[in-house]
N, C-alpha and C positions, 0 to 999 in steps of 0.2 A: 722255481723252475723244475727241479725235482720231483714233484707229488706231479704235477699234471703230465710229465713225461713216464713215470711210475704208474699211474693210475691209467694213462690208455694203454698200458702192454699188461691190463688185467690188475695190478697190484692192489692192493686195500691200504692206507695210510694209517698207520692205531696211534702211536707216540713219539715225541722224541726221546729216546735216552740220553742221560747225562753220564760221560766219563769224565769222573775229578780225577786230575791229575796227581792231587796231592800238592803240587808247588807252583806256581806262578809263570807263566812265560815271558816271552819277550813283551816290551811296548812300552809306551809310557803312560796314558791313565789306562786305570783301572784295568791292569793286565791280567791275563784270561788265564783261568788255571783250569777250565773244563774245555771237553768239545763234545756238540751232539751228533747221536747215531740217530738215524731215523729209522724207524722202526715200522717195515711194511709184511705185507703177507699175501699170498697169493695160494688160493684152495684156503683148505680149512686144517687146521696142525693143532691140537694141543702143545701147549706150554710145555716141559717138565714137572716144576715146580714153580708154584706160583706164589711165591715166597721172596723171590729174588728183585728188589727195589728198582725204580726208576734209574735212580745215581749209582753207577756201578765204581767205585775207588780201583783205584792201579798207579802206583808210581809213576809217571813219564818215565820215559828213554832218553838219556841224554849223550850224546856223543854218538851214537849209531846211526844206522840208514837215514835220511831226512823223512821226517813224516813218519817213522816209524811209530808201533802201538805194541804194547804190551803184549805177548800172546794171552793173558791171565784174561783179559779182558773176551778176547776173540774167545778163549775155551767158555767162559759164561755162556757165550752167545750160541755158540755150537752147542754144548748139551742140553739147551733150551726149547732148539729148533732141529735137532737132529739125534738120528740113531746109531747105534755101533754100527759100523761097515759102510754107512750110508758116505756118498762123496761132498767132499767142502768142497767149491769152488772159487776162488778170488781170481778176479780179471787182471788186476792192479795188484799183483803181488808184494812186490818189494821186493823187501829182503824175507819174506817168506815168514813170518810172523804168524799170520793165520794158517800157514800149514804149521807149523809149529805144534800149537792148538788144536788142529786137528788131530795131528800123529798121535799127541798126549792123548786125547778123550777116545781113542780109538776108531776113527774115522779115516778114508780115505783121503789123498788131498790131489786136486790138479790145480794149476794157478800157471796166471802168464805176465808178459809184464814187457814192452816195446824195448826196454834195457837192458841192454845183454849181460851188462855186467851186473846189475839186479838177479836176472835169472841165476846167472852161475854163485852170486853170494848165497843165493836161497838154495840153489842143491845145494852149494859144501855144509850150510848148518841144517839142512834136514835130513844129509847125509851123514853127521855126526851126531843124529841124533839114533841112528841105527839101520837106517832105513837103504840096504845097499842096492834096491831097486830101482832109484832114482833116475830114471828117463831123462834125459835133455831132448828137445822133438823141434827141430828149427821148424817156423809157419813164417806162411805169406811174408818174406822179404826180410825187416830186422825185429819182426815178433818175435817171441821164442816162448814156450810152454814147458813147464814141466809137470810129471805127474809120477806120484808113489803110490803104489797100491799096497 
């Protein structure tokens, strides 16, 4: 459902990535210790380094936000596809993970997220990461966005 939703607002489909977690999740057979990123492009972008493998390894998150991902991973992805100053954006924030990511590799970050209490965990840890710029911007009813420049 993805690709053909993906591919008519212009995107190019190239691969899926694998992040190995490292450990095993819930379930009972053959329980999953990866999950794919799918890997689309839109215009034409060089790579960085084109050295960096299909299976990207990150320990899971255990105990934190639900669904949450490693920043280690999102920085991979960010210096791959982007430049110093250029802005990250995540629709589906969380708990702020990929700003995280961003702030480290030196990039801007705006991210939003229907959860309010999502939003506010992701300024306190982007704001403790230094960044005293930290916007909160209420949108359209219980959206909320935040963005550091």
């Amino acid at each position: 459902m993805t690709k053909p939703l993906a591919e008519a607002a212009g995107f190019r489909f190239w691969k899926p990535l694998v992040w190995d977690k490292k450990a095993i999740g819930m379930g009972y057979h053959y329980r999953a210790r990866y999950e794919f990123i799918l890997f689309f492009e839109k215009g034409k972008r060089k790579l960085t380094n084109l050295s960096i493998p299909d299976v990207l390894e990150a320990k899971r998150i255990r105990g934190g936000y639900p669904t949450e991902k490693p920043p280690e991973i999102s920085e991979i992805l960010i210096n791959q596809s982007s430049s110093l100053g250029e802005v990250v954006a995540d629709p589906f924030m969380g708990s702020g993970s990929t700003g995280i990511a961003a702030l480290r590799s030196g990039r801007a970050f705006a991210g939003n997220d229907t959860n309010a209490k999502a939003v506010d965990l992701a300024r306190n840890r982007l704001t403790e990461l230094g960044k005293e710029s930290a916007q909160l911007l209420a949108r359209k009813g219980t959206a909320k966005q935040l963005a550091l420049v």
